[in-house]
C-alpha positions in Angstrom: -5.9 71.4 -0.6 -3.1 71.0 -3.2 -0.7 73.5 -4.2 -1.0 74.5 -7.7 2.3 75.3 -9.1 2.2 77.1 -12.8 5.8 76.5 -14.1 6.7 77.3 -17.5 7.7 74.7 -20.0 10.8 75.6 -21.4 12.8 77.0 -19.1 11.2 76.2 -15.8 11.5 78.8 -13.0 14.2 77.8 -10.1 12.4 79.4 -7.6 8.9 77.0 -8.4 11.6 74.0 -8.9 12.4 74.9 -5.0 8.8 74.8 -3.9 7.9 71.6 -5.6 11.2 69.8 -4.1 10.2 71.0 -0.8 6.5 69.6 -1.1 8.8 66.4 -2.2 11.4 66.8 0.6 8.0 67.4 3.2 7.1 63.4 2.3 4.8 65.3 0.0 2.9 63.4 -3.1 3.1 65.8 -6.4 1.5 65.1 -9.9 3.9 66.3 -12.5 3.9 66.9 -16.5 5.9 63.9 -18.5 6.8 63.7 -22.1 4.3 61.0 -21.9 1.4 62.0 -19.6 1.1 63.1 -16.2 2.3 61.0 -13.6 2.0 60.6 -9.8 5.1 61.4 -7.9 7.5 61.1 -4.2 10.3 60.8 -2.7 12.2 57.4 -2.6 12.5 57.4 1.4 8.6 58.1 1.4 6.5 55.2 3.2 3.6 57.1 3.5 3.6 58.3 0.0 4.3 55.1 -1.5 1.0 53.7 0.1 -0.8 57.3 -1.0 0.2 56.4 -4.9 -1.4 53.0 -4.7 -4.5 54.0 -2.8 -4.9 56.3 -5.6 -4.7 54.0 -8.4 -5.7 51.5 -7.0 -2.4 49.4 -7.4 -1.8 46.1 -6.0 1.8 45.3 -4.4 3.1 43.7 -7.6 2.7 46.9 -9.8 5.6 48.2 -11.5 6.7 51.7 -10.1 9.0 53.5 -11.9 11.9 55.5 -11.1 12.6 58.7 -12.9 16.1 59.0 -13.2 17.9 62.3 -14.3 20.2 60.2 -16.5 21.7 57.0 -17.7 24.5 57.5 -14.7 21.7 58.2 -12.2 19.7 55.3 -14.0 22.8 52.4 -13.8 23.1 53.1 -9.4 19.5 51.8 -9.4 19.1 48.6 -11.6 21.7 45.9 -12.7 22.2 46.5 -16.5 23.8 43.4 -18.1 27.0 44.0 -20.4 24.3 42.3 -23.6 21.4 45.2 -22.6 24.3 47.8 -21.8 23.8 49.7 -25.3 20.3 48.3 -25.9 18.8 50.6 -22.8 21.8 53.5 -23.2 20.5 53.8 -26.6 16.9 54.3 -25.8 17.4 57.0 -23.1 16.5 59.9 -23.1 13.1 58.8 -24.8 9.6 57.0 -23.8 10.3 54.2 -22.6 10.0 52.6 -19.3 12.5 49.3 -18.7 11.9 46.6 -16.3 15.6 45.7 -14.5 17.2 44.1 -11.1 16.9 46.3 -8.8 20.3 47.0 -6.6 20.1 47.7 -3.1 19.9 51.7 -3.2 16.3 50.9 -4.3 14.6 50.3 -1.2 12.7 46.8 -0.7 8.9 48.1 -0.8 9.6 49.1 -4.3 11.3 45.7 -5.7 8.7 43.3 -7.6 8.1 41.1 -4.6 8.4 37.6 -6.8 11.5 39.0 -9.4 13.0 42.0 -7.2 12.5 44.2 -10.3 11.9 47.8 -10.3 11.0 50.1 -13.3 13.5 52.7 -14.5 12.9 55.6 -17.2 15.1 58.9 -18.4 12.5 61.7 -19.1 12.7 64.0 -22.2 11.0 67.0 -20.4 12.6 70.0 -19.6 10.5 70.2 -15.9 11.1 67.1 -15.3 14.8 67.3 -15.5 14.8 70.6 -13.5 12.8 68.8 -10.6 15.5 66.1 -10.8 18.3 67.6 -10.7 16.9 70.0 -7.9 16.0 67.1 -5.7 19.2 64.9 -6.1 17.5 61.7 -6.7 15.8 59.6 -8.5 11.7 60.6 -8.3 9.0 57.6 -7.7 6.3 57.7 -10.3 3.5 56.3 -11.7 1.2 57.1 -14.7 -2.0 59.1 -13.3 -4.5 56.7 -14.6 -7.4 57.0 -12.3 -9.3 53.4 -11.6 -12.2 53.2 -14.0 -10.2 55.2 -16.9 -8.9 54.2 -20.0 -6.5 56.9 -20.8 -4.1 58.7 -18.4 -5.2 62.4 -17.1 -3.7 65.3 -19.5 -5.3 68.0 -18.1 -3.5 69.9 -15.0 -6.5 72.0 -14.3 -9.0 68.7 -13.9 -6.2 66.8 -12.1 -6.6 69.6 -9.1 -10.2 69.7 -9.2 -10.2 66.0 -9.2 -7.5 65.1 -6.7 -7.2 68.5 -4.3 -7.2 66.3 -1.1 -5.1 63.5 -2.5 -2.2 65.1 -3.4 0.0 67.8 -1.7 0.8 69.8 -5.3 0.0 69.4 -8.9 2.6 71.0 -11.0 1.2 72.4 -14.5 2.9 72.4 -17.3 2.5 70.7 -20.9 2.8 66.7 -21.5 2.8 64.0 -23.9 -0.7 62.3 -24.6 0.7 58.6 -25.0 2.1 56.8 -22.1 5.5 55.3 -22.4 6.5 52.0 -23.7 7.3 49.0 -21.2 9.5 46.4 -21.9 11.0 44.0 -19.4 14.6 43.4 -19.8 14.9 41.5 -16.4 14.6 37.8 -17.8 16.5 36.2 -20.8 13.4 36.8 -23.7 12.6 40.4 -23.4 8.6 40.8 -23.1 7.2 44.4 -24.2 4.0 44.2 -21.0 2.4 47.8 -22.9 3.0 49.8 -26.3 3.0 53.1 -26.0 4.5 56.1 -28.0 8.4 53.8 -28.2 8.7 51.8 -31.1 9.0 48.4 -29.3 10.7 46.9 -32.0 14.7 48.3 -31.0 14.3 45.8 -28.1 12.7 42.5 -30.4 15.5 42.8 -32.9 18.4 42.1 -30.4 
């Protein structure tokens, strides 16, 4: 049965930051409140969780995970950023959007795109988020919570735990965005937008 963890918005309580991290630190699998939606979360050493997140959605090995970094510092250890997309991706951090970039080699191998060794890389905008960050050190593994057979992601923390009690080891509630980030992949020489979501796309077309 998951935990359910109750953490207040604004000014999120330490001592709920310190149980979620734990959860995390336990090889734990959390869903968490975004500025987009809710997302699927672990550690970046956890195997076991990795696999947990896929059999949930339903992902195949060439999805795009994304890692939730705590800031553009934490964000340029974990993917090659080229001196011509250096202010392009600076620029549009914090915010919602999720950039596809070279992974370097502190991003372990199961997380690379196994064909262009790309990983994806996003700097929340959510005051929990940040707090779970900066608590656990590290960049946090994520994935929208988009169950298979849905069309929009899950909003709703009290129907995530009724739907997912066995499958996760906490849901942490809180209050999110509706509209899931904005993807672009900045990892070949023509940028491709792969899904619109609440970014305006067009920063990254009129480079």
């Amino acid at each position: 049965m998951a935990r359910f963890v109750d953490v207040h918005p604004d000014n999120p309580q330490p001592r709920l930051i310190r149980q979620v991290v734990d959860v995390l630190k336990s090889d734990g699998v959390i869903a968490y409140p975004t500025d987009s939606c809710f997302a699927l979360g672990c550690q970046l050493g956890n195997r076991d969780g990795l696999q947990r997140m896929r059999d949930i959605r339903q992902l195949d090995e060439r999805h795009h995970f994304t890692l939730m970094c705590a800031d553009f510092a934490q964000l340029g250890q974990f993917v090659q950023v080229s001196n011509s997309m250096f202010r392009l991706v600076k620029a549009a951090v914090p915010g919602p959007y999720t950039v596809i970039l070279p992974a370097t080699r502190e991003v372990p191998r199961r997380l690379w795109h196994p064909r262009k060794r790309t990983v994806g890389v996003r700097v929340p905008r959510h005051a929990v988020v940040q707090a779970l960050l900066a608590e656990l050190g590290e960049p946090l593994v994520s994935t929208t919570l988009l169950l298979p057979g849905q069309d929009e992601p899950m909003t709703e923390s009290w129907n995530i735990k009724e739907r997912l009690d066995h499958a996760v080891d906490a849901v942490v509630a809180g209050e999110c965005g509706t509209v899931p980030t904005t993807v672009v992949d900045l990892s070949e020489d023509e940028i491709e937008v792969l899904r619109v979501g609440a970014g305006d796309p067009s920063r990254f077309l009129a480079v």
